[in-house]
LOGU-435872 format. One record per residue (C-alpha): x, y, z. Coordinates in steps of 0.2 Angstrom, whole numbers, plus 5000, padded with zeros to 4 digits. Layout:
<kekes>
XYZ ...
</kekes>
This chain:
<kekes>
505349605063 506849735065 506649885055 507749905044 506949735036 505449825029 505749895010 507249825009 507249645002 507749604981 506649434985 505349394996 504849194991 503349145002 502748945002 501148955018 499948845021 498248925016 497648925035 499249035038 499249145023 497349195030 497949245046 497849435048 499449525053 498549705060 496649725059 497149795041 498349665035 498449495031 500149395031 499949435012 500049625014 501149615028 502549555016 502549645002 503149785013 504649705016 505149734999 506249854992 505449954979 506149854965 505849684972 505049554966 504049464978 503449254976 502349134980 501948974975 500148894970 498748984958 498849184967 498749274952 496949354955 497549434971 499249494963 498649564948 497549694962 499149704974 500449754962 500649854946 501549714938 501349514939 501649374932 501049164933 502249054926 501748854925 502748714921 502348554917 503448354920 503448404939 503848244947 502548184957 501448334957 501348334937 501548534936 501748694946 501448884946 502349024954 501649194956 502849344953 502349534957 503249684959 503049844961 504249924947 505149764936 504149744921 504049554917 503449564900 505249674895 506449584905 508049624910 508849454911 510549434923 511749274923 512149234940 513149094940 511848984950 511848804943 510248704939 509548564933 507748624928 508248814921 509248824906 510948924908 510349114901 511549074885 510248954883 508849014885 508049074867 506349114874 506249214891 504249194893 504348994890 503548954905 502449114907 500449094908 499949254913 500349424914 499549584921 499949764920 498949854932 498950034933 497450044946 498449914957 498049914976 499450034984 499649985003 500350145005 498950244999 497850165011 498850145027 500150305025 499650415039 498450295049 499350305067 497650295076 497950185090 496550135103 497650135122 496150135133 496249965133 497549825133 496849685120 498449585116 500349565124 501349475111 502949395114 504449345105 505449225110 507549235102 508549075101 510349115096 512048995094 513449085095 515148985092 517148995095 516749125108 518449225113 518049275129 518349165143 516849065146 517249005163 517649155172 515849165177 515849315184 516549405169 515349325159 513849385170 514449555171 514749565152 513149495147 512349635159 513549765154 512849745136 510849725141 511049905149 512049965135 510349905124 509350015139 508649855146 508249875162 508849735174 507849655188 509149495191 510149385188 510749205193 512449105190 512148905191 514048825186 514748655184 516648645179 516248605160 514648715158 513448845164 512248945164 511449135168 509749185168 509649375168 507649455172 507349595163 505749735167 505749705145 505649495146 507349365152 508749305146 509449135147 511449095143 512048935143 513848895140 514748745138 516748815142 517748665131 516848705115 516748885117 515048875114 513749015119 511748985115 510549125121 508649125123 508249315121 506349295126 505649505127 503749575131 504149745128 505449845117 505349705103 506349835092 507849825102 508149625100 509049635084 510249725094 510149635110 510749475099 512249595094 512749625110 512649495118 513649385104 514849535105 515149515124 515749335123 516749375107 516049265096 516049345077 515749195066 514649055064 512949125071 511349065071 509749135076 507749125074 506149195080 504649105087 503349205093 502649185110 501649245124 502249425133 501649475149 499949605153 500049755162 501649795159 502149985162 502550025146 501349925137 500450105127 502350135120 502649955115 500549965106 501450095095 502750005088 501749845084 501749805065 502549875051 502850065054 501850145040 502650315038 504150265038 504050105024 502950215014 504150365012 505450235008 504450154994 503750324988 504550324971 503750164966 501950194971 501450254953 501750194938 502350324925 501750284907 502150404895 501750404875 503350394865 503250534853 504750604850 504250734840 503150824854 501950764844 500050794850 498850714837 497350624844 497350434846 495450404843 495750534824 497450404821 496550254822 495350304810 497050314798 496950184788 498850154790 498750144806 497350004806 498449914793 499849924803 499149864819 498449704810 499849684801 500849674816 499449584825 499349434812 501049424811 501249294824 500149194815 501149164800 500949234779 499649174765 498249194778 496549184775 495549274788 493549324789 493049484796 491349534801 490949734796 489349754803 489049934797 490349964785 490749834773 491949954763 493349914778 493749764770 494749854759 495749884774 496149724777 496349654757 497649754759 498649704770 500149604764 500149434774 498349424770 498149314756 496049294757 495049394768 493149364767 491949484773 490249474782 488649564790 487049524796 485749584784 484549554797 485449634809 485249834800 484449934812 484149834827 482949834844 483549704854 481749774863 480549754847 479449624845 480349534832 482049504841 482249334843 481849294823 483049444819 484349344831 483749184822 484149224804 485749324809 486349154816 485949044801 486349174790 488149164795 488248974797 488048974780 489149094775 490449054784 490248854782 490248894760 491849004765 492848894774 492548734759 494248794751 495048814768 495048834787 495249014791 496949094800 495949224808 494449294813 494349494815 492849574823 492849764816 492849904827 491049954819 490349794826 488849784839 488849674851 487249554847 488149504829 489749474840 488949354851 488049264838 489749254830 490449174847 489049044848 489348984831 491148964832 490748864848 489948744841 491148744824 492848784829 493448624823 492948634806 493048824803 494748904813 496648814807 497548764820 498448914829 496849054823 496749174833 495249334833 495749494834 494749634837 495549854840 494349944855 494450114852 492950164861 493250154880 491350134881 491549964868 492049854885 490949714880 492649684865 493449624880 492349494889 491949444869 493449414865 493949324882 492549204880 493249154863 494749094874 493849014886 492348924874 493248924860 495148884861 495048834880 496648724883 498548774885 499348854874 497848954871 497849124878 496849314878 497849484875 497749664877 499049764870 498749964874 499250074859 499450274867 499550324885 498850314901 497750444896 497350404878 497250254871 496550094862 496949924864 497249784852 496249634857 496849474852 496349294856 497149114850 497448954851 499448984852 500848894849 502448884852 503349034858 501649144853 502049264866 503849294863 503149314844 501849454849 502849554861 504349584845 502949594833 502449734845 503949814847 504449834828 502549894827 503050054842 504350114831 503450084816 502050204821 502750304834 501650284847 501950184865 501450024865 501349874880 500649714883 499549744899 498549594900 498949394894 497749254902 498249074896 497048914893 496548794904 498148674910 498248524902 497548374910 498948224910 498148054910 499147904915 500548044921 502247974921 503848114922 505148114910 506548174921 507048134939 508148234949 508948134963 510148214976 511648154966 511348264952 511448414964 513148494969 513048414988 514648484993 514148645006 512648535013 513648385017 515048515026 513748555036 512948395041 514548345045 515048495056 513248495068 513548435084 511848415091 512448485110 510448495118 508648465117 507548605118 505548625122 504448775118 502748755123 501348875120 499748835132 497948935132 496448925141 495048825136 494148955136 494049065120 494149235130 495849305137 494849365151 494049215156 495349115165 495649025183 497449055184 498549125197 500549135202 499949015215 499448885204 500648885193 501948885203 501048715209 501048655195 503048675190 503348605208 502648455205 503248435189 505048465194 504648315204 505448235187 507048305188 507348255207 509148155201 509848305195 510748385211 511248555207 509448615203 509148785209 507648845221 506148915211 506449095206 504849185207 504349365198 502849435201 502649625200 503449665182 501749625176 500049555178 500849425174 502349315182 503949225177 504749065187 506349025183 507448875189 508948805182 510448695183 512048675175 511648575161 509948645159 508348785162 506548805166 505548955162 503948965165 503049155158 500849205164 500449315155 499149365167 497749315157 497549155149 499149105141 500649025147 502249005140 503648825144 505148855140 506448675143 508048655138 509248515144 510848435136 510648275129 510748155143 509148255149 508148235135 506948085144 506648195158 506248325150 504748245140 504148185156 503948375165 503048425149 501948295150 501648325172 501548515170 500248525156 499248375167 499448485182 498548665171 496848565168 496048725162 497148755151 497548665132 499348655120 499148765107 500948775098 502348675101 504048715095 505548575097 507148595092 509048545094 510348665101 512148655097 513648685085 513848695063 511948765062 511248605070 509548545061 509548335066 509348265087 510748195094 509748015092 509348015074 511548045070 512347955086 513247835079 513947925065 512747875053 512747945035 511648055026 510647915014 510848065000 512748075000 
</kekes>
């Protein structure tokens, strides 16, 4: 890719197969890592299907949003990460895109709808940290030589196409200018079209030319100096004056072995480390700060024992569950808490509980198990009597609660949720002991055994800094708009208290399953503004048929091989054997020296062959003819690859050439057929 792609993408929306997205880029990237360096620092990168795991390590923010009434497919999920937006505070922009699916922003009264799952992640893996300054790169040995293989359309050329020796000394004037150096070049010309091949030492070039619809298409196929292609294309779409309607992709192809410059070119493989890293320097770390205004220094862990401050946080915290609550709390060590929480003004019952048996605990003393046994019962009945005049709102797990009392607690609501939690309950729990972890993973498996389905979900809300903090805890069966509810609640709660708050963690239920599916809305291509893609179906003129065949040896090792110039130059003779009607068909040009390799080029005025070894075991077909051609060339494919029986297709790339960014073959539109969605 041309460099001044890397860190400098707003988007980058990714929809691979799994076998490509596990493909490895460099021996330290995957396609994965390889582009999120494309994006600028505040980007947003995107991929559809269930990624959040691996985004949630890659960036310090993501986000899984999932929808359901997906024709078809019944729902979806999109993955969003990036390295500085903040999807939990967003910063929403109008612009002016229609859509059937998306309500206009106007709208929109909840901006997290559709969101599942959110992650803040300070730790998050930095590529930058990891690959800035690695520029240790084996030469002794040549293992690879890439390719990449240019097509470009370039229409309503100025310049005159037919004056062929103009053309030809343009088009070299402007390789040179590019510093490619030129080995040859060869003119083949019929008085409507024609066409150049140009051998560089860096790859070929092949310009075909059709003079009435001044009409230029380029095949820019390089083995070295891949970073001068981008500006290759521009030179050469500059030489024939064409400024408007261009088109142009990459496919990536063989290159050629043993080529003189082949250390320099090893260099500038990949993405160029230092250079993206310094560009994305400012967004490697995050910066979280407490928001004291006062210069205020008091410690976290001596405020939360504040009693205000614990109101204030539940307060806040059971606010998304409505008023008149009645919620239980287990205070394992220090049933005066509860005063705490009577206190707190929403709260219109709380109920408080403690395992007797559960004083003074050995989880290693003979007598365990039975002190486990009666624990258990002991709060099935409490709770059970408690809940007679009503389901509780809330469960609350005390900060001075162990861990064996929490899990007992978990196992019975398990088994009793139904008739002990209202619909919409949620536990909530404050850790303010970085050392009380097992909160967490409690308070996650009362989302997953407990409240388990969608709209269910588990929190963490840090309350400080980076440096010192705690973290509300809370987990619930949701509802409608919950999250929007708890990231206001939050916010009135920051400036309440004065101290920095953020969501850094939301993981919803399980998805619904959808039995006897059936979608409620339809969207057909007439509810689509059709206008731009009928223009251009209209305007393709489907001028040519080309061929792009990739074939390797049967043989898994690149040095195990039984290929020579000899014999595939026998083999393009006989299959040239197909094109013998076609009169103005030049000799076989043959190139051995530039490499280990060879290149074998022949040509005609409505058409090409180029045939690039790449000295070991990989061998480039390259076909192009214009439409009246398109049987014959199908038959030299088929005679060539016959001809190499050591060798087997591995990637084959067909396409039209022509004019108005040309996607359908001349068969599947002659006749003026209409596009069935217009």
């Amino acid at each position: 890719l041309p460099k001044d792609y890397f860190a400098s993408f707003d988007m980058v929306l990714v929809d691979l197969s799994e076998t490509v997205m596990s493909f490895q880029v460099t021996s330290e990237l995957d396609v994965l890592d390889a582009l999120t360096l494309l994006l600028k620092p505040g980007g947003i990168f995107v991929k559809n299907e269930v990624y959040f795991g691996k985004f949630q390590k890659m960036f310090p923010y993501s986000a899984q949003i999932h929808w359901y009434d997906n024709p078809v497919i019944c729902s979806q999920v999109i993955v969003l990460g990036s390295r500085t937006v903040d999807f939990m505070k967003p910063s929403l922009t109008d612009h002016g895109v229609e859509g059937l699916f998306i309500k206009p922003l106007g709208e929109l009264n909840d901006p997290f709808d559709i969101y599942h799952d959110y992650a803040r992640n300070e730790t998050s893996r930095q590529l930058c940290d990891t690959m800035h300054g690695t520029s240790n790169i084996d030469l002794t040995e040549q293992i690879r030589s890439p390719g990449i293989l240019m097509i470009v359309e370039a229409e309503n050329a100025s310049q005159d196409l037919s004056n062929l020796d103009a053309t030809e000394e343009q088009l070299i004037d402007a390789l040179r200018k590019e510093k490619l150096e030129i080995v040859s070049s060869t003119t083949t010309a019929s008085k409507v079209s024609s066409v150049i091949t140009i051998v560089l030492m860096e790859g070929y070039v092949i310009a075909r030319a059709l003079y009435g619809r001044k009409y230029c298409a380029f095949d820019i196929h390089l083995w070295s100096g891949f970073e001068k292609q981008e500006g290759t294309k521009k030179a050469l779409i500059e030489a024939v004056g064409s400024t408007s309607y261009i088109t142009s992709f990459r496919i990536i192809a063989g290159g050629m072995f043993g080529v003189p410059t082949w250390k320099d070119d090893k260099k500038s493989y990949g993405p160029q480390y230092d250079e993206i890293c310094d560009e994305l320097e400012p967004s490697r770390y995050l910066s979280i700060k407490l928001a004291d205004t006062n210069g205020d220094t008091r410690s976290l862990a001596n405020e939360v024992e504040n009693s205000y401050i614990i109101q204030a946080i539940m307060e806040k915290g059971l606010s998304v569950l409505g008023d008149s609550l009645k919620i239980a709390v287990l205070c394992t060590n220090d049933m005066d808490k509860i005063e705490t929480y009577d206190s707190i003004g929403r709260v219109q019952n709380a109920v408080a509980f403690s395992c007797p048996s559960m004083l003074n605990f050995n989880e290693f003393a003979s007598d365990s198990s039975h002190a486990l046994a009666l624990c258990e019962k002991y709060l099935s009945d409490v709770l059970v009597h408690a809940s007679n005049d009503g389901k509780f709102d809330a469960l609350v797990i005390d900060s001075s609660t162990d861990k064996f009392t929490s899990s007992i607690l978990l196992n019975i609501f398990t088994r009793m949720n139904e008739k002990l939690l209202a619909p919409g309950a949620a536990v909530i729990s404050i850790m303010i002991d970085k050392r009380d972890e097992w909160l967490k993973n409690c308070l996650k498996l009362f989302k997953s055994k407990v409240f388990v389905d969608e709209p269910a979900s588990y929190n963490e809300i840090s309350i400080g800094n980076l440096n010192d903090s705690f973290t509300l805890l809370l987990s619930t069966k949701g509802g409608e708009h919950f999250l929007q509810d708890m990231t206001s609640a939050m916010v009135d709660l920051e400036e309440e208290i004065g101290l920095k708050i953020d969501v850094v963690l939301s993981y919803g239920g399980l998805w619904r399953f959808q039995e006897d599916f059936v979608p409620t809305q339809h969207f057909v291509p007439d509810d689509f503004n059709q206008v731009s893609s009928l223009k251009q179906w209209n305007s393709q003129i489907p001028l040519g048929h080309q061929i792009i065949t990739q074939l390797e040896s049967k043989e898994k090792s690149e040095s195990v091989h039984n290929l020579s110039p000899g014999i595939i130059k026998r083999a393009l003779k006989t299959a040239i054997s197909q094109l013998s009607d076609i009169k103005d068909l030049t000799d076989v040009e043959e190139h051995i020296g530039i490499g280990d390799g060879c290149l074998l080029l022949t040509c005609w005025s409505e058409g090409s062959l180029a045939v690039l070894w790449n000295g070991r075991g990989h061998v480039d077909l390259n076909i192009f003819g214009f439409n009246a051609h398109y049987d014959k060339l199908m038959s030299f494919e088929k005679v060539f690859i016959t001809e190499l029986k050591t060798l087997e297709t591995v990637l084959r790339d067909v396409q039209p050439r022509g004019i108005g960014k040309v996607v359908s073959y001349a068969k599947d539109i002659q006749g003026g057929v209409e596009a069935h969605w217009s």
